[in-house]
TORDREN-8905 format. One record per residue: residue number from 0; residue in one letter; x, y, z of N, C-alpha, C, O in turn. Coordinates in steps of 0.1 Angstrom, whole numbers, plus 5000, padded with zeros to 4 digits. Example, Ala and Ser with C-alpha at 12.3 -4.5 7.8 and 13.67 -1.06 7.14 Angstrom:
% TORDREN-8905
+-----+------+------+------+------+------+------+------+------+------+------+------+------+------+
|  nr | rest |  n.X |  n.Y |  n.Z | ca.X | ca.Y | ca.Z |  c.X |  c.Y |  c.Z |  o.X |  o.Y |  o.Z |
+-----+------+------+------+------+------+------+------+------+------+------+------+------+------+
|   0 |    a | 5132 | 4943 | 5078 | 5123 | 4955 | 5078 | 5132 | 4967 | 5078 | 5142 | 4967 | 5085 |
|   1 |    s | 5128 | 4978 | 5071 | 5137 | 4989 | 5071 | 5129 | 5000 | 5079 | 5134 | 5011 | 5080 |
+-----+------+------+------+------+------+------+------+------+------+------+------+------+------+
***
This chain:
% TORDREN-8905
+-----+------+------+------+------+------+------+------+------+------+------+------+------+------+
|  nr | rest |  n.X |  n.Y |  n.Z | ca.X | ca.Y | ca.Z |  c.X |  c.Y |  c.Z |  o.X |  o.Y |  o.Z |
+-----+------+------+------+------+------+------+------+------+------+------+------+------+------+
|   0 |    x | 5008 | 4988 | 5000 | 5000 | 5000 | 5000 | 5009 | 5012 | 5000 | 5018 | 5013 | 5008 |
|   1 |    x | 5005 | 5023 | 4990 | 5014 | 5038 | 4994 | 5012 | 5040 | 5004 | 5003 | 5037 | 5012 |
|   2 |    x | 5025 | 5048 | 5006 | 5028 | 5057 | 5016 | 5023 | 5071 | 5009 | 5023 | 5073 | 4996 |
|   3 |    x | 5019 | 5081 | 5019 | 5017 | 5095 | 5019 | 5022 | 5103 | 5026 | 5025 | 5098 | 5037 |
|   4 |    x | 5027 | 5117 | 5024 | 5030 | 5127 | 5034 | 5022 | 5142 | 5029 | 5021 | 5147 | 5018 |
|   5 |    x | 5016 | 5147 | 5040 | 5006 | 5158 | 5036 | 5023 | 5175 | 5040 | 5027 | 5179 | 5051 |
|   6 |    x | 5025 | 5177 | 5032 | 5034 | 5190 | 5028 | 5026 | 5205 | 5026 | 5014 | 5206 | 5023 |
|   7 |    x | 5035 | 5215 | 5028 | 5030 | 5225 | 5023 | 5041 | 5232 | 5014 | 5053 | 5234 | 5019 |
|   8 |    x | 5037 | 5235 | 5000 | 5042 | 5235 | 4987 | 5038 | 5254 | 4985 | 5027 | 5258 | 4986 |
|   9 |    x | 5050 | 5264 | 4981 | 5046 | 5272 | 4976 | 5050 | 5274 | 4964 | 5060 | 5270 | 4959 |
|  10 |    x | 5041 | 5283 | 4956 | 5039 | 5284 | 4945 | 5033 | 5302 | 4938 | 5022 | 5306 | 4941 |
|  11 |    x | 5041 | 5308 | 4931 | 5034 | 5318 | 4929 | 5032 | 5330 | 4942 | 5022 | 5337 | 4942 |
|  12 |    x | 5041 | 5331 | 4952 | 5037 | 5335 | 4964 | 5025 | 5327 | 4971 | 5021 | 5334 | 4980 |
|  13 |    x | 5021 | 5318 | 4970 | 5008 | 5313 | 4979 | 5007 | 5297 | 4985 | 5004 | 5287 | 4978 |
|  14 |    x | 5011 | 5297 | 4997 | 5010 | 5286 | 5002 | 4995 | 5274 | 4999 | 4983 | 5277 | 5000 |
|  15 |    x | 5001 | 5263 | 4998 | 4989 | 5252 | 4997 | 4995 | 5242 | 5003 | 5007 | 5239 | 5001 |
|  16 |    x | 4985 | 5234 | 5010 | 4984 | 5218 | 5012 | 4982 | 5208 | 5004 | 4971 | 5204 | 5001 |
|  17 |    x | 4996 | 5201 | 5000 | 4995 | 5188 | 4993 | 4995 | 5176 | 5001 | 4997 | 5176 | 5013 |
|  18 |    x | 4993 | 5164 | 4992 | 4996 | 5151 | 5002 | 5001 | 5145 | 4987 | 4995 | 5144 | 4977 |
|  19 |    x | 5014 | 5141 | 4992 | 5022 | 5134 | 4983 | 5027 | 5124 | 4982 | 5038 | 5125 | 4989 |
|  20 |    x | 5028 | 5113 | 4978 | 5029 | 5097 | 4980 | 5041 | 5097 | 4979 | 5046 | 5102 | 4968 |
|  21 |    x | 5047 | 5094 | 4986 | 5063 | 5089 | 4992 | 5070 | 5084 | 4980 | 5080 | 5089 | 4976 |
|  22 |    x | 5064 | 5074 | 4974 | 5074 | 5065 | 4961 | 5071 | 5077 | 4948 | 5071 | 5072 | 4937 |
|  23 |    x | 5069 | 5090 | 4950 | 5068 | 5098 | 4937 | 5077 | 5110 | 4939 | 5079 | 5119 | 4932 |
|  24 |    x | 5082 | 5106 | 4952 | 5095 | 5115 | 4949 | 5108 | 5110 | 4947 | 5114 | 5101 | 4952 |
|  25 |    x | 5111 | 5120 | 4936 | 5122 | 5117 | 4926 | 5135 | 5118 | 4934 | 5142 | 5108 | 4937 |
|  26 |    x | 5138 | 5126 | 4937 | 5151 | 5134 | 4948 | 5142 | 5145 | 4955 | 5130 | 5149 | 4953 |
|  27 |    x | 5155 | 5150 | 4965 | 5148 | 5165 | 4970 | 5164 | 5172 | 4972 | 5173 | 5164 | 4975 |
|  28 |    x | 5165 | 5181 | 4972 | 5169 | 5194 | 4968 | 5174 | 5204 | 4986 | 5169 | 5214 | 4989 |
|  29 |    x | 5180 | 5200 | 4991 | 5181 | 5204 | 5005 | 5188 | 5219 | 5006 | 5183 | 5227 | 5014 |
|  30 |    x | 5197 | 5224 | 4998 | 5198 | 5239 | 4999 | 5185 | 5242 | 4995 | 5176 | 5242 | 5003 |
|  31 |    x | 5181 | 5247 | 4982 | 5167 | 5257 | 4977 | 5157 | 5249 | 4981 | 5146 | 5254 | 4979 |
|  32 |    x | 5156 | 5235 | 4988 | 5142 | 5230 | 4994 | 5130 | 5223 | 4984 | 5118 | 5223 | 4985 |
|  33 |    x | 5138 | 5218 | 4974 | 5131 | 5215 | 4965 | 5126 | 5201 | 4964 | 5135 | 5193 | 4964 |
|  34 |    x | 5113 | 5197 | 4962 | 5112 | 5179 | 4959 | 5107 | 5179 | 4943 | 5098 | 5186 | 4937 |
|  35 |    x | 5116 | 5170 | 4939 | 5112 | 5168 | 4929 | 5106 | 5154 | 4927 | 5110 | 5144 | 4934 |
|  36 |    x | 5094 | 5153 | 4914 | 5088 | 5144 | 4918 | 5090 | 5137 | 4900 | 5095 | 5143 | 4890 |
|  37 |    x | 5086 | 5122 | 4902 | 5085 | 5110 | 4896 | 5072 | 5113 | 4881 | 5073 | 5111 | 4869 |
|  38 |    x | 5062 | 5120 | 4889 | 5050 | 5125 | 4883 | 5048 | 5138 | 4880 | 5048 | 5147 | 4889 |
|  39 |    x | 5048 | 5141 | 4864 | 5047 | 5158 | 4869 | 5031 | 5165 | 4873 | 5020 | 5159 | 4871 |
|  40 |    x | 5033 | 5177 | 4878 | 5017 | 5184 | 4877 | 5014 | 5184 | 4864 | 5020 | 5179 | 4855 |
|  41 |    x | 5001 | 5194 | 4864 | 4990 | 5192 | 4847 | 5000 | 5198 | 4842 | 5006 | 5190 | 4835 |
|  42 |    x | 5008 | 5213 | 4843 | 5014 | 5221 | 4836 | 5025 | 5215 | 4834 | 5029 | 5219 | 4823 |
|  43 |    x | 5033 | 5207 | 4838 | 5043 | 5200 | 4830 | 5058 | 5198 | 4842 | 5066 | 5190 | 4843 |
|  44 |    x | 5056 | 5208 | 4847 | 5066 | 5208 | 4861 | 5065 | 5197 | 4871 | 5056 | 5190 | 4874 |
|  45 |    x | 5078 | 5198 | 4876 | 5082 | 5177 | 4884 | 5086 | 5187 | 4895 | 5093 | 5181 | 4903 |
|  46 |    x | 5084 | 5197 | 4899 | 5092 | 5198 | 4914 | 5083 | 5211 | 4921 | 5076 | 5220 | 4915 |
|  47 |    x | 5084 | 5209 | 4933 | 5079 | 5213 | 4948 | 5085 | 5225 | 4953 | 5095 | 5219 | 4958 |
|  48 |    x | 5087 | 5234 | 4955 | 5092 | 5245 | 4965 | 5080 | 5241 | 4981 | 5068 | 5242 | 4985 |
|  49 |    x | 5095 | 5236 | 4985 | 5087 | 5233 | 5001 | 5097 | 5244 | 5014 | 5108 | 5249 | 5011 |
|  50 |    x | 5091 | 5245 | 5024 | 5101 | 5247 | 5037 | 5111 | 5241 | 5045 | 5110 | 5229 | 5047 |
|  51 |    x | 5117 | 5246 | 5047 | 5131 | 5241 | 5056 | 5127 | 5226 | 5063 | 5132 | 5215 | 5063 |
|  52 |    x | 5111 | 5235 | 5073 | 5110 | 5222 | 5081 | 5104 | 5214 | 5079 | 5103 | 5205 | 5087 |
|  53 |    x | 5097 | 5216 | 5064 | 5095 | 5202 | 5051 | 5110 | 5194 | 5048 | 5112 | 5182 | 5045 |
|  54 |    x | 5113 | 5199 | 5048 | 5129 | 5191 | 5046 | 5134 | 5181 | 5057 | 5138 | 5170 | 5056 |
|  55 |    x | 5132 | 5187 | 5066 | 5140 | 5182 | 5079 | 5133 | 5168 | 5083 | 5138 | 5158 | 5086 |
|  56 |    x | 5114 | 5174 | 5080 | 5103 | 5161 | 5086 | 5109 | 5151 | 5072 | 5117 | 5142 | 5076 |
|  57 |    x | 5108 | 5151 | 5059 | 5109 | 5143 | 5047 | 5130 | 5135 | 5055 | 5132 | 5123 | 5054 |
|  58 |    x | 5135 | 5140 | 5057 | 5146 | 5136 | 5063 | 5150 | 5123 | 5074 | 5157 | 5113 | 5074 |
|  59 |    x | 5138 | 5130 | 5085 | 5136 | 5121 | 5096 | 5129 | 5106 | 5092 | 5135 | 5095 | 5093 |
|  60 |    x | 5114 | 5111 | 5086 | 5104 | 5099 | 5077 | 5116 | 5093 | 5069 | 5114 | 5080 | 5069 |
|  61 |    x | 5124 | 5095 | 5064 | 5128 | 5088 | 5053 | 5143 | 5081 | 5059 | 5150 | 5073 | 5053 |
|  62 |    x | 5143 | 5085 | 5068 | 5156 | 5079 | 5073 | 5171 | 5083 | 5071 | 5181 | 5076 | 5074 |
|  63 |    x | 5171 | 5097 | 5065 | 5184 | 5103 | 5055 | 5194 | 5099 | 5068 | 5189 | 5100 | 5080 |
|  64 |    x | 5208 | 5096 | 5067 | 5217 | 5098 | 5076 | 5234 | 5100 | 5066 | 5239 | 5094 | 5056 |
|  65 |    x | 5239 | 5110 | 5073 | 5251 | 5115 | 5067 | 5263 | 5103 | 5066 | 5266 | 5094 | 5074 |
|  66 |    x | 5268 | 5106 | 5057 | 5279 | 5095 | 5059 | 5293 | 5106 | 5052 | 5295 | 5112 | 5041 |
|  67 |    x | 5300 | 5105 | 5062 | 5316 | 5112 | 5061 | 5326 | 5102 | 5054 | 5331 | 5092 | 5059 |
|  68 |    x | 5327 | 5106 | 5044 | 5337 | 5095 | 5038 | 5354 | 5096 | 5031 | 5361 | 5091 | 5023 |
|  69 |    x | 5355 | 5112 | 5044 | 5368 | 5110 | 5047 | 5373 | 5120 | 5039 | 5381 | 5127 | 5046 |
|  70 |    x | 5371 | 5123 | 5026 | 5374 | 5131 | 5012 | 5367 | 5143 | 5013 | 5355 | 5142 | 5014 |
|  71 |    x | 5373 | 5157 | 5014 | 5374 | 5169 | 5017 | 5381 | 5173 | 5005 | 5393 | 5171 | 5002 |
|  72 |    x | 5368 | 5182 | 4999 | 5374 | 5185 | 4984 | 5379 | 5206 | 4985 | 5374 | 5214 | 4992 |
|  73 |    x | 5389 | 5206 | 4975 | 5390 | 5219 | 4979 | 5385 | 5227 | 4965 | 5384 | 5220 | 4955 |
|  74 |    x | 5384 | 5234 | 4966 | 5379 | 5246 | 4958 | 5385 | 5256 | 4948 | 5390 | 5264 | 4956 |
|  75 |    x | 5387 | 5259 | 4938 | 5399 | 5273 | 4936 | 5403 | 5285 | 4943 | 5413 | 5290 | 4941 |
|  76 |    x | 5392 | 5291 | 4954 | 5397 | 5303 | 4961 | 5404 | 5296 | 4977 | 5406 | 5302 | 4987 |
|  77 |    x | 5407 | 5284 | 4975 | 5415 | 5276 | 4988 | 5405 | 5267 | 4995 | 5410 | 5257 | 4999 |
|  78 |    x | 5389 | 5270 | 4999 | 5380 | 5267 | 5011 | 5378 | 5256 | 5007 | 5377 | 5252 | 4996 |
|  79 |    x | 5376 | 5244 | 5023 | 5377 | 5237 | 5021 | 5360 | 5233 | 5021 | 5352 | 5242 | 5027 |
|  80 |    x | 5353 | 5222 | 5015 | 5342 | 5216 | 5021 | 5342 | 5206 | 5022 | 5349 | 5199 | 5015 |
|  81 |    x | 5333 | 5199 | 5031 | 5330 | 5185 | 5032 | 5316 | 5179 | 5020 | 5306 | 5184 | 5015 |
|  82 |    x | 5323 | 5164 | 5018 | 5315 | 5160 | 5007 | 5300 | 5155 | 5016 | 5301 | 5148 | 5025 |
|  83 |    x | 5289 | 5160 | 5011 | 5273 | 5157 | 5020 | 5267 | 5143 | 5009 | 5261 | 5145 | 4998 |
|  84 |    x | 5269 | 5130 | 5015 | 5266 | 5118 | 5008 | 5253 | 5114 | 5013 | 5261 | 5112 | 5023 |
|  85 |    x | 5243 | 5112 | 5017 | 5231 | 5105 | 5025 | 5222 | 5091 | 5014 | 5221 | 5086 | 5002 |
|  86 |    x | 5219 | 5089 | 5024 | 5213 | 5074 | 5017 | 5200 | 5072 | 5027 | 5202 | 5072 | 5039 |
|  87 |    x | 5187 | 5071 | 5021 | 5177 | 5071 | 5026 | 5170 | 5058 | 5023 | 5169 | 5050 | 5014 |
|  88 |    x | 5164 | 5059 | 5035 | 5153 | 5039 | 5038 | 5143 | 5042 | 5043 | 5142 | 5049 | 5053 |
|  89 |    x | 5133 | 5038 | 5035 | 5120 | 5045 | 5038 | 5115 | 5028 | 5040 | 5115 | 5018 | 5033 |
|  90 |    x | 5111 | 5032 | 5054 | 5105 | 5015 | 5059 | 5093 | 5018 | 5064 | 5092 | 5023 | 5076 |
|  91 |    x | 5086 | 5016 | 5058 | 5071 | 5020 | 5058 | 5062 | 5008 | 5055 | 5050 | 5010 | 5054 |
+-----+------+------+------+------+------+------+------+------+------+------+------+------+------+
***
């Protein structure tokens, strides 16, 4: 049986209430907060502008956990960053 999660998606300046079946998202997008989905809307677009703390709940539900794999890549102006790997299990 699907899974669902009820989100709030903005669009156009205007917040709305979606409910979104778990196996229809494609990836999500953790800087700009974006989920992209499997299925597009009528107008042809596959992705979601959600909130921070849409992200964090889709994170928890899904099981995301970081994995450090040691390799710290550097940049051309010197700074260093860390590589962000996650792998998600949705046991539902």
């Amino acid at each position: 049986m699907a899974k669902f999660i009820e989100v709030e998606t903005y669009f156009q300046g205007h917040s709305h209430i979606e409910i979104l079946n778990i196996d229809d998202i494609g990836h999500i997008s953790v800087g700009p907060n974006l989920i992209f989905l499997k299925t597009p809307y009528a107008d042809g677009s596959n992705k979601a502008r959600v909130s921070s703390e849409t992200i964090e709940k889709l994170e928890k539900l899904l099981e995301v956990v970081e994995v450090d794999d040691g390799n710290d890549k550097s940049y051309f102006d010197g700074r260093s960053c860390g590589l962000r790997l996650a792998h998600a299990v949705w046991r539902g």
